[in-house]
C-alpha positions, 0 to 999 in steps of 0.5 A: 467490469471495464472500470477506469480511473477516470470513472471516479466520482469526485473527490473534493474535500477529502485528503489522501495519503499515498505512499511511494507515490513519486513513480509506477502505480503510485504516481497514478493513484495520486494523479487519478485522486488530485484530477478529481479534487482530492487533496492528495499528499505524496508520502515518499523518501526521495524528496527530489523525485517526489516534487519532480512527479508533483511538478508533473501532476500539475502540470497535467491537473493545474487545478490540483491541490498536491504536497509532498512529505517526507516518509521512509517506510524503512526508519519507523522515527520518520514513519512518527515524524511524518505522521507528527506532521500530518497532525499538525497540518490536517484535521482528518484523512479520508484515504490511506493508501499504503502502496509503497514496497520494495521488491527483491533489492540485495540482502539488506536491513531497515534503519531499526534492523529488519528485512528490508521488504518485511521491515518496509512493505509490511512493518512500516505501513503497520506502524503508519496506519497505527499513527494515523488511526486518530485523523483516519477516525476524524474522517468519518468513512476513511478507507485505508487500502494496504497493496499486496500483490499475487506473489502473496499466493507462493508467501508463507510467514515463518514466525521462526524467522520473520528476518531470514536471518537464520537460512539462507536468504531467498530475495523472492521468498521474503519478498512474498513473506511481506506480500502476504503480510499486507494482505493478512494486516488488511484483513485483520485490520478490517475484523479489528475495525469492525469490531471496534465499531469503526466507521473505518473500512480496510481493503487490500488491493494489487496491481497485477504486473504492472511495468515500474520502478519495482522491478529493477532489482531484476533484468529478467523482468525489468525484459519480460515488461516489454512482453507481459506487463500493463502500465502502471496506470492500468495497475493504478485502477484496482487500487483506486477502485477499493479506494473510491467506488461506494460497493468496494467495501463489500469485497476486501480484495481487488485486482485484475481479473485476466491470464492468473491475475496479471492484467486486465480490468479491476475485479475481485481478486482471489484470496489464498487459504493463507491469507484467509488464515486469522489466526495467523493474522492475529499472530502476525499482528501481535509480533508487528506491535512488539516489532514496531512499539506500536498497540493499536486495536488490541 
């Protein structure tokens, strides 16, 4: 399926959150959503990059109707206060993506004492799109798209020890623990939509091996980009495909599809017997509430 962005059909009229959208996909996402009317709002933690990018994509879309607010995934007070915010200022969201993470940085903590890649790639968009859930429902058909990755397929949660806190801790190890996490919630998040009633759709998606900022915390990869990776804008396309494209929503998982997932065009991509696993996602729900402070779809 050789689908790109520029494929999309408008999307005048509806407003889209994309979180850790100051740089790699998504920058893109944002970009592709504000060139075809969307009112796009860049939820990221360094405000100064933030507008730089914004400065960026109006340059290139000087049409485009783009904010920036302030949101780190990483302190669930300002994962409330941002979505305070889009209260006041919005009546609805039509699109969540829930793209931002973290990907093998030093051992290190959240503002509330998690992991930091659990804590903000998993438990920060668990409790943003619990936040969210009344503009989400105020949209009519919100689809709300959460990013895993194919390091999901080597995760496994250990309910034991969700923070590493009590063996040695592995970065690659917990790194894959919180890309399964996002592909089991987005799952979940759909059965539990579903069986709401919802007019809401939950997705998941991932981006192959796109080159980004994401991994800087490796040299090893930050050298093998030259020689294997997509550009991000390429790693952008599965992403705004589960996000826009009317028949995405008859598939919950969107990738590329060449050389094990890592590049090519968008497609269905392949879910583990992990990811698959609802008592796990039940389970795994349940400790995000606790965790968080947030019930939501109980």
């Amino acid at each position: 399926m050789k689908w790109k962005a520029d494929q999309m059909t408008e999307q005048t009229g509806k407003v889209a959150v994309v979180t850790g959208s100051n740089t790699g996909t998504g920058y893109h996402i944002a970009h592709g959503l504000a060139s075809k009317g969307a009112t796009v709002i860049m939820a990221c933690r360094n405000l100064e990059k933030a507008e730089a990018a914004r400065q960026r994509i109006m340059q290139e879309v000087p049409q485009g109707d783009v904010h920036v607010e302030h949101l780190d995934l990483a302190d669930l007070k300002s994962v409330t206060a941002f979505s305070e915010a889009m209260k006041r200022k919005h009546a609805q969201i039509d699109l969540l993506i829930n793209n931002a993470g973290v990907m093998i940085p030093p051992k290190s903590i959240t503002k509330d004492g998690f992991e930091l890649q659990f804590g903000t790639n998993h438990l920060g968009h668990f409790a943003l799109t619990g936040h969210l859930m009344p503009l989400l429902e105020q949209a009519g058909k919100a689809r709300v798209i959460t990013m895993s990755s194919i390091a999901h397929h080597g995760g496994s949660i250990d309910f034991n020890d969700l923070q590493g806190e009590r063996k040695k801790y592995k970065k690659w190890a917990m790194y894959s623990q919180s890309k399964l996490a996002n592909l089991l919630f987005a799952l979940e998040l759909d059965r539990r939509l579903k069986a709401a009633g919802s007019s809401i759709t939950s997705l998941g998606s991932h981006p192959g091996w796109s080159a980004t900022e994401l991994q800087r915390h490796s040299s090893l990869f930050r050298f093998l980009n030259y020689i294997f990776a997509m550009a991000p804008v390429k790693g952008a396309a599965p992403t705004l495909y589960a996000a826009t494209v009317a028949d995405a929503s008859d598939y919950p998982y969107w990738g590329v599809t060449k050389r094990g997932e890592s590049v090519g065009w968008p497609g269905k991509a392949k879910i583990s017997s992990r990811a698959s696993d609802k008592a796990s996602a039940q389970r795994l729900w349940k400790i995000s509430c606790e965790l968080t402070g947030l019930t939501y779809l109980d």
